[in-house]
N, C-alpha and C positions, 0 to 999 in steps of 0.2 A: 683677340681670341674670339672665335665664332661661338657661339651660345646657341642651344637649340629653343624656337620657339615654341612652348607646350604650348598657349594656349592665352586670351587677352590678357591684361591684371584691370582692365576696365570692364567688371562682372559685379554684378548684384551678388548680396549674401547668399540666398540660395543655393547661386552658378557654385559661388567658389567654395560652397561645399562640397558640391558634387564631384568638382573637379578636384580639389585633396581626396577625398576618397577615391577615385581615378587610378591619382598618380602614385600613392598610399601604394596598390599592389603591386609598383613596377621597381620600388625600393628593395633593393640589397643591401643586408646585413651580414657580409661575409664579406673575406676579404685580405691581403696585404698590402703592406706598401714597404718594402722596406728600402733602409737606407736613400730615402728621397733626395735628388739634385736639387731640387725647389721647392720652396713648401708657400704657401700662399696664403697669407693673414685678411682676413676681411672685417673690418668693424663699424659698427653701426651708430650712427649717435639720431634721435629723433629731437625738432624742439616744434616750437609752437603748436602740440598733440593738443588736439582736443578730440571729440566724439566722432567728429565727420572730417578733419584733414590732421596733416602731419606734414613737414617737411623734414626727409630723412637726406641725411649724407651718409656715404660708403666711400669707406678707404679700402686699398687693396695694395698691399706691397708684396714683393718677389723678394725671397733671400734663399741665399745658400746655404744651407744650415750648416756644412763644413767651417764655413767661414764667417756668416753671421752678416755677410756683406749685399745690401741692397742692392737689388736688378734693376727694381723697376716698381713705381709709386702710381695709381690712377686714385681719382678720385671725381665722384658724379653725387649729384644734390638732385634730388627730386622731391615735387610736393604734390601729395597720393590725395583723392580725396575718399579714399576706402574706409568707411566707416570700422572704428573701433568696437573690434568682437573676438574673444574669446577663442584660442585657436587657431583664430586664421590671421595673427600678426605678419607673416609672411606676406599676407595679402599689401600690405602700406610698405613694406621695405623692401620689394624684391626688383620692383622699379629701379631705383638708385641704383642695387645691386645690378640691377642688366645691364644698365649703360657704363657700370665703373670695369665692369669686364668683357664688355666688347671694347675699352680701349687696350687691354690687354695686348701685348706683342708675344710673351712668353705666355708658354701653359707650365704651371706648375705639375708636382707629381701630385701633391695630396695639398687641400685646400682645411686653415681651418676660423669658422667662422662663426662671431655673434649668433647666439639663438640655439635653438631647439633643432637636434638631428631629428632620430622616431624616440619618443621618448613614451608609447604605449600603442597599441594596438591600432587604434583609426590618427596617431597622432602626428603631424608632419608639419616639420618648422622650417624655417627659412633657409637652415642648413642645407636640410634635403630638398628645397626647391634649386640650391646652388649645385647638389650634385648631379639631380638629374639634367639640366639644363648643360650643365657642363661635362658630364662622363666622368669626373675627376674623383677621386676617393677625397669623400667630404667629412669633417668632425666637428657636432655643434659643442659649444661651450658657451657656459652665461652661468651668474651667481646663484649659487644654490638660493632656497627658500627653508624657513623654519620646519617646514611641515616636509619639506622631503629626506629629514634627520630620522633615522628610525632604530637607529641605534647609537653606539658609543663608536665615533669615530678616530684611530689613535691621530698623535700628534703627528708621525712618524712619515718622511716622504715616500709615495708610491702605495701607501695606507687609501680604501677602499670604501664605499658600502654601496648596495647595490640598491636602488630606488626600491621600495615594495611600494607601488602606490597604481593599483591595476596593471600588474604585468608588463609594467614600465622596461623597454632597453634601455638602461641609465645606470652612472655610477656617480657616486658624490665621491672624488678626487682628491688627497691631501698634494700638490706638488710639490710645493717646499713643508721644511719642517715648521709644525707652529703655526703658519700659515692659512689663509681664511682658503678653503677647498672652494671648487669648483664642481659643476654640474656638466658633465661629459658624455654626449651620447651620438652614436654612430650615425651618421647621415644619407649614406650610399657609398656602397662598393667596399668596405671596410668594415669590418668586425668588431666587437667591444674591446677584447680583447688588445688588439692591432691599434686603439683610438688610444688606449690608457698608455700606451707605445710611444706614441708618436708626441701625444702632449709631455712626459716625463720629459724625451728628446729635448723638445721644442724650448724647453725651459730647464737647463741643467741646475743641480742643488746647490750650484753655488752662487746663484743669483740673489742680487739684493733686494730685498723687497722692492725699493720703489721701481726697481727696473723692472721685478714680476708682474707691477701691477701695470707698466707700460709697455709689457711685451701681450698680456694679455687687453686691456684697454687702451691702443696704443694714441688715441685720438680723443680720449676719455677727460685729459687734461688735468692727471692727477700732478699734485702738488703745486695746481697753478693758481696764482692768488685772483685772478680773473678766469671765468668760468667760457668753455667753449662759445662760442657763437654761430650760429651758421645761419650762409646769405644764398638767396638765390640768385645764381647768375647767368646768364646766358651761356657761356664756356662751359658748365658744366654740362646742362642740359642737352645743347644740342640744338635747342628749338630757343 
C-alpha cells in the first residue's frame, strides 16, 4: 500500500506542533462508508516508554467482515526517539505505523485504529495521521477515561454520550451490553455518526467478551498468563 508522505516524524516539538496544526485543517469529518469489503484493524502496543524513546509495534490485519476471514496480517516494530508530550502521541507511533502499511498488498475500504481520531478542535491522533497518509475513511478508538463520563451512560448496546469536554468530536460507546464502552472518534473522511456504524458492525452483539476485548486489542494479550513482549528486529524494520 503506498502512503503519502506529509512530512519527517524526525521533527523537534515545536516542528510537530506546527505541523498537526497544518494537517488539523485538511481533516474531514463527513462522510460514508457503507457495507465495507475490507475493513483494516490497526493496534498498537508500546514497551520500554520512557520520556525520550519508545519502541512501538503495529499490527495491521485485513478481514472481510462478511466472513470474518483474514486477507492479510503485516506487522513493523519501530524505536521513536520522540520525546513524550502531551498530544502529539502520534508523533512516537506513526513510524511503526508507516512501515506496517506500506507492506500492505490490499487497501482496505475503512481503517480502524488504536488512538485518538479529532477528538477537539486543534486535536489530531494517530488515527487521523493514518487517514490522511492513507485517503482511507479512518475511526480512532482507545479506552475511555474517568473524566470523559459526563453523564449516566445506559448499560444497553449502541447506547451513547457525547464527550463535552471543549467541543470535543467524540462519543463514549456502549458495544456490547454491560460491557466497559469505548472512546470513538472520526479520524478522516467519515462522520460520527457513520464511525458509531461501523464499530457496532465490526463487533456484532453476540460476541463474547473475551473475544470483544481481542477484536478490539487484538495484540493486547488478554487472558494471557505471560504478558506481550516485543523485540527489535531487523525484518521488521527494514534497516
Amino acid at each position: 500500500m503506498k502512503t503519502h508522505n506529509l512530512h519527517s516524524w524526525n521533527v523537534s516539538l515545536e516542528n510537530a506542533l506546527a505541523i498537526q496544526k497544518n494537517l488539523r485543517a485538511w481533516i474531514i469529518t463527513e462522510g460514508e462508508c457503507p457495507n465495507p469489503r475490507l475493513v483494516g484493524r490497526i493496534s498498537l502496543i508500546s514497551n520500554s516508554e520512557n520520556e525520550n524513546s519508545a519502541t512501538v509495534q503495529a499490527c495491521i490485519t485485513i478481514k472481510e467482515p462478511a466472513t470474518d476471514r483474514l486477507m492479510e496480517r503485516k506487522v513493523a516494530i519501530k524505536t521513536t526517539k520522540f520525546p513524550l508530550h502531551p498530544g502529539l502521541y502520534s508523533f512516537r507511533k506513526m513510524p511503526a505505523v508507516v512501515a506496517a502499511l506500506n507492506k500492505l498488498k490490499r487497501i482496505p475500504d475503512v481503517f480502524v485504529c488504536d488512538g485518538r481520531g479529532i477528538t477537539g478542535e486543534d486535536s489530531f491522533g494517530v488515527a487521523s495521521h493514518v487517514g490522511l497518509i492513507t485517503s482511507v475513511p479512518t475511526i480512532g478508538i482507545r479506552p475511555i477515561r474517568p473524566k470523559h463520563i459526563a453523564g449516566s451512560l445506559c448499560e444497553e448496546r449502541g447506547s451513547f454520550l457525547r464527550v463535552v469536554e471543549g467541543g470535543q468530536v467524540a462519543v463514549i460507546l456502549r458495544v456490547l451490553d454491560g460491557c466497559d464502552p469505548l472512546l470513538v472518534s472520526p479520524a478522516h473522511r467519515i462522520s460520527m455518526a457513520e464511525s458509531i456504524q461501523r464499530i457496532l458492525e465490526m463487533i456484532p452483539a453476540e460476541t463474547p467478551l473475551r473475544e470483544y476485548l481481542q477484536a478490539i486489542y487484538p495484540e493486547a494479550g488478554h487472558n494471557n498468563e505471560v504478558p506481550v513482549q516485543l523485540k527489535l528486529v531487523k525484518s521488521a524494520t527494514g534497516r
